[in-house]
N, C-alpha and C positions, 0 to 999 in steps of 0.2 A: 200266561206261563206260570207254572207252580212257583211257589217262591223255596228258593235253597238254602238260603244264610240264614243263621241263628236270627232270632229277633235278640236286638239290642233294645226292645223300648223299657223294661224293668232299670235298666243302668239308666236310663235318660227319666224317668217316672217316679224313682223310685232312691230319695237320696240317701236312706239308712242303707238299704239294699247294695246300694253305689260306693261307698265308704266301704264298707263288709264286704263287698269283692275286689277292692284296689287291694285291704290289708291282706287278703287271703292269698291272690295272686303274689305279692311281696314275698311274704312271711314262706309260701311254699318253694319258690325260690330259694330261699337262704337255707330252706330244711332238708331241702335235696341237693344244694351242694354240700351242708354236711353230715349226709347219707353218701354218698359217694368219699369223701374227705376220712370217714368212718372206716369206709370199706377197705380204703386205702393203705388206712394206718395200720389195720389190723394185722392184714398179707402182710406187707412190710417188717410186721415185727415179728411173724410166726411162719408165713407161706404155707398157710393152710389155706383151704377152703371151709375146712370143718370149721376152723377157727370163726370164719369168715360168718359163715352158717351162726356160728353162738350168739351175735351180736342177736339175730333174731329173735332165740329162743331169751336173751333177758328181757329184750323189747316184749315180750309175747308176755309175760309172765305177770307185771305191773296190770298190763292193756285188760287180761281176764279177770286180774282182783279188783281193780278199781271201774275201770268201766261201765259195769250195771250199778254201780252205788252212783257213779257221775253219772249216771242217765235218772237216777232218783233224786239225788240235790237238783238238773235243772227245771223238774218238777215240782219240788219244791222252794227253791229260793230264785231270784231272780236272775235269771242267764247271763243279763249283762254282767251282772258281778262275778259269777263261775268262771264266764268265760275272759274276763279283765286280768283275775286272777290265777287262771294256769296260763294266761301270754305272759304276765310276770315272770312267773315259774319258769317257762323257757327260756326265758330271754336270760335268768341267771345261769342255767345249766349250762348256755351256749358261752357262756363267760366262760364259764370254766375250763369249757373245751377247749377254749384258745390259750385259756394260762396255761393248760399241759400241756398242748402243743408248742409254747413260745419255751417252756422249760424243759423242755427235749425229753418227756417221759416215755420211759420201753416198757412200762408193763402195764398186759393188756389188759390186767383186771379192772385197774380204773377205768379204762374207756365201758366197759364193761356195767361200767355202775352208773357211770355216766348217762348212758344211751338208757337204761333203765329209768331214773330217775325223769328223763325226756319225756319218756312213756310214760309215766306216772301221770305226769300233766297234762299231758296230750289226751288222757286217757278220761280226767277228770273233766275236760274243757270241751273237746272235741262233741261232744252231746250237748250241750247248751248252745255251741256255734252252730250246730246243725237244725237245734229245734230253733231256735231265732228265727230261719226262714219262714216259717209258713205264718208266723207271726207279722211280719215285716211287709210278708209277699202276698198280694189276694188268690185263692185257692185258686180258679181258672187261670194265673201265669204264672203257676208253679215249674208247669214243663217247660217253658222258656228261661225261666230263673234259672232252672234245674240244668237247662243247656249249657248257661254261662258258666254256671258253678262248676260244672266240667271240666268245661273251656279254663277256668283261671286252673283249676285243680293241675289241669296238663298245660299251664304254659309253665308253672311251677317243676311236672320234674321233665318239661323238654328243658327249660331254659337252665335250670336249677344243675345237673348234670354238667350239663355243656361247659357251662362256667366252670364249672366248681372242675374238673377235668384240666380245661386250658388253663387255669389259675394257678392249678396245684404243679402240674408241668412245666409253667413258665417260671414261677417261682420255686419249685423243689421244695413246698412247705406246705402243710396243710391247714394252716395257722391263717391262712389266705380267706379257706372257705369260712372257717370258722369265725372270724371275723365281719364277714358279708352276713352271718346267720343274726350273730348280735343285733346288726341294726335294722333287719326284715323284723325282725320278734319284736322292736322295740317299734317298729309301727302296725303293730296288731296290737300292740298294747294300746296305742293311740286311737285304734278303729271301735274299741270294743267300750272304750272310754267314750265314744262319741256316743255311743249309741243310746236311745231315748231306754226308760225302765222300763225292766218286762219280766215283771210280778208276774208269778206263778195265781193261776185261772180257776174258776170254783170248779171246783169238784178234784184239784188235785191234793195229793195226799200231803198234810201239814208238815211232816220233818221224816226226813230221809231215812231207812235203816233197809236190814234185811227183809220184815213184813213191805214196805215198799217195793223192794227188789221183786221178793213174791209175788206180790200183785202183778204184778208189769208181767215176769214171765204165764202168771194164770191167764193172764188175757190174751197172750201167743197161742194158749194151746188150745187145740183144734182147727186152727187158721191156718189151713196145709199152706194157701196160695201162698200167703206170709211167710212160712217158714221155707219154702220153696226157694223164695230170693235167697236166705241164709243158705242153705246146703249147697245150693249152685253156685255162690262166689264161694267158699271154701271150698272146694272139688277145683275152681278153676286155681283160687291164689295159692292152695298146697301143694298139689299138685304139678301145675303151668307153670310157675315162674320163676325160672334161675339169676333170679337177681345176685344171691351170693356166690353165683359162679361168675361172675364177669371178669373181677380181677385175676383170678386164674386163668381164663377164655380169652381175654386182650394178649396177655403175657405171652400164652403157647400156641394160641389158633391161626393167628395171620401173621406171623413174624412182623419184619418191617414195614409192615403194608401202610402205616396213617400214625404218623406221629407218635409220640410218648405213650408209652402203657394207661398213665393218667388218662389222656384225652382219650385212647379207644376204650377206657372204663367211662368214662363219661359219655363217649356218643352211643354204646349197645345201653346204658342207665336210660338216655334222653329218648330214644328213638321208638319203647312202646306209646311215650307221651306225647310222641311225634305224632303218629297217627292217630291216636285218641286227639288232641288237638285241631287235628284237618277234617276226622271224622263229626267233632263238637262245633266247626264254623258249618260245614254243611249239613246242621243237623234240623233244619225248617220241616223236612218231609218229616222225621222222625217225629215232631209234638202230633203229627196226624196221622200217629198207628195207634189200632185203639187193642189188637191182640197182644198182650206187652210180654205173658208167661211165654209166646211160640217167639218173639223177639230174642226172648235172655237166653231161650234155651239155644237159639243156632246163632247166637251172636260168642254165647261159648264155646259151643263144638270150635266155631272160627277159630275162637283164641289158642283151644289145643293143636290144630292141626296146624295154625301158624308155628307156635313152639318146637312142635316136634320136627318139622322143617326146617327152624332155624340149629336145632341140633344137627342136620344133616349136611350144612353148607359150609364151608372153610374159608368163603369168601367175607370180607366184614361189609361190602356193600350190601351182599344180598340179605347177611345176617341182619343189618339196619330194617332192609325193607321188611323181612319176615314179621320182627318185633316191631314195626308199626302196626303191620295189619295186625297183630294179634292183638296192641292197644285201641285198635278203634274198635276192633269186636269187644274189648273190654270198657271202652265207654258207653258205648250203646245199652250195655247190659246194665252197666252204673244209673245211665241216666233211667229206664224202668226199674230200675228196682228200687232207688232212693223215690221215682215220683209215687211209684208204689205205696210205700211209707210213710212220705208225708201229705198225702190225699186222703188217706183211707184209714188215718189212725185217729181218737178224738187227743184232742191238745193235752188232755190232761194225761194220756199215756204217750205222749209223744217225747219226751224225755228217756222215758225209762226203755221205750223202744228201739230210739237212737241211740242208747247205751251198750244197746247189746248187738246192732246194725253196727255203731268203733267197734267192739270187740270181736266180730265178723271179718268188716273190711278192712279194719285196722293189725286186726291180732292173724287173720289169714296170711297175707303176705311175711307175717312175721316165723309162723309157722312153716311158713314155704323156703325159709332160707334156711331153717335148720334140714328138713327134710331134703331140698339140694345140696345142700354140703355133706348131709349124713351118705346120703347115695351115694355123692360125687367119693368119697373119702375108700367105699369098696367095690365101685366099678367104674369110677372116673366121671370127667366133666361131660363126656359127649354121653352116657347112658344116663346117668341123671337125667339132662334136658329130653330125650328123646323116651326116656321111658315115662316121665312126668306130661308130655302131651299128649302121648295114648293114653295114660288111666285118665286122665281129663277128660277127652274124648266118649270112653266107656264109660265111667260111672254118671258122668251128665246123661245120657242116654238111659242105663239104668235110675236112674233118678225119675224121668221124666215117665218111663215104664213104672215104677211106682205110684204116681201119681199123676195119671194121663190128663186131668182134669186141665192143670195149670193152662197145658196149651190153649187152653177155649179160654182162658182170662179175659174179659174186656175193659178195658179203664171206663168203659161210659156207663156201666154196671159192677162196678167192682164189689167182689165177692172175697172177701179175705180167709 
């Protein structure tokens, strides 16, 4: 009988590996109750969506400046240290958040700067934590690695939500989440601290700058397949994903159907990483697809026609169910396009790659919330969502009619 569950042997084989996905799974946790805690505060003090939407576009703005330069420092300097030092860096910001929450502040600009400043580091760090893998991990259990990496990525924002929801509703303060954020970041700060050195590799570029940045993107170009992964997750996370419409969608969609507004913001936040989650433990069959470009591409069409579904339904069970399936077509597609990247790049542009791979999967969803609040703001929450899963649908299609090649990709021949 084919085997169905993830391999576990990289966590049991593999003890940097092991360390680096306890903090990760932690630390995502705490970062997604205060994403949801964020969201909260925001509505609450303006009852916008648009408003809601801004948070994104500060988050977006950091993630594109810094990003490619943090994917050239963990090529040139050692990761462990990039990555020790922007967990620092969060773990102060997340201080912060809780001092303005504990001192009752109404104005949004500071959260505003806040969540920026988050991004900043995330944005620096986030490239160095991801090239660490394939360092760490021997290239044949990468896809396995890659499964798990998933797998903590969505126990983070199923759990992370959840909490951060019940918490903020049982206590009536958001001060709750923010405080759970502090001590997740303060064991990623411990994780990355453990880890053995990992001095940048010959042939990478001596000290970071723009001519680095350069280099990294001259090496993308002509590498359709490569850049394939990029335009297809930004089509789905711009697109697909009404995360900044929830707290208005909990509010007005289901009346009294399930608890405090908090908590149904927190189960429609949990419930795409619901199914990315169930889809990442049953993902055994998935390390033995070798077509991975005809994977991404109907693993996203999935994710718009879930969305625009969950636009269509009033009920908040069904809504759950829709935003699962749309997360598990969204992990699937994560986990080929990350293994993509880190099989098929050499080490010494694997930095600067996964720099610009944050500023994709990082800076898309960020991008995605201003564009659902901007929509939401002149034809409402239900056309937003529902218009946002059809262009997903269509341009991933005309995508793929651009460049019909991808679907023939094979990982046992990979052609970048």
């Amino acid at each position: 009988m084919p085997k169905l569950l993830l391999d576990l042997s990289p966590l049991r084989d593999l003890p940097a590996y092991r360390r680096l996905f306890t903090a990760v799974s932690i630390s995502n946790i705490g970062q997604q109750m205060t994403s949801v805690a964020v969201g909260i505060q925001v509505y609450s003090l303006t009852h916008s969506s648009f408003a809601v939407g801004l948070v994104g576009l500060f988050q977006l703005v950091p993630l594109v400046a810094l990003g490619l330069f943090g994917g050239a420092m963990s090529d040139s300097y050692d990761r462990r240290i990039i990555g020790s030092v922007s967990a620092t860096g969060m773990t102060l910001v997340s201080l912060l958040l809780l001092i303005q929450a504990l001192s009752g502040n109404t104005q949004v600009w500071l959260l505003y700067i806040l969540v920026a400043l988050a991004s900043s580091f995330f944005a620096v760090g986030n490239p160095a934590r991801q090239s660490i893998i394939p360092r760490i991990v021997p290239k044949e259990r990468l896809p396995q690695a890659n499964s798990l990496s998933m797998l903590s990525w969505n126990i983070g924002f199923t759990l992370g939500p959840l909490l951060g929801g019940i918490l903020i509703g049982i206590t009536g303060h958001v001060a709750t989440a923010y405080f759970v954020d502090v001590i997740a970041y303060l064991v990623m700060v411990w994780a990355m601290w453990s880890l053995p050195s990992l001095p940048p590799q010959a042939g990478a570029p001596t000290r970071p700058g723009l001519a680095s940045v350069k280099e990294g993107l001259t090496f993308l170009h002509g590498k359709r397949n490569l850049q394939m992964t990029f335009f297809a997750d930004i089509i789905a996370m711009v697109f697909g994903l009404p995360r900044a419409l929830f707290p208005a969608i909990a509010a007005h969609w289901y009346g009294e159907s399930i608890g405090t507004t908090a908590a149904r913001v927190g189960l429609l936040t949990a419930a795409p990483a619901m199914g990315a989650a169930v889809s990442a433990i049953f993902s055994a069959p998935l390390t033995r697809v070798y077509k991975q470009g005809t994977a991404i591409t109907w693993s996203i069409i999935a994710w718009g026609s879930a969305i625009t579904a969950f636009g269509l339904t009033r009920n908040i069970w069904l809504s759950v169910f829709f935003l699962a399936l749309a997360g598990a077509g969204d992990n699937v597609s994560a986990l080929y396009r990350t293994t993509m990247l880190q099989s098929a790049v050499p080490d010494e542009y694997r930095g600067r790659l996964q720099g610009l791979f944050t500023v994709v999967v990082a800076g898309g969803p960020r991008l995605g919330d201003f564009e659902a609040g901007a929509v939401a703001a002149v034809g409402g929450e239900a056309f937003s969502v529902i218009s946002g899963g059809i262009a997903c649908i269509v341009l991933t299609v005309a995508l793929v009619r651009w460049h019909p090649s991808f679907l023939k990709y094979d990982s046992r021949t990979p052609t970048l």
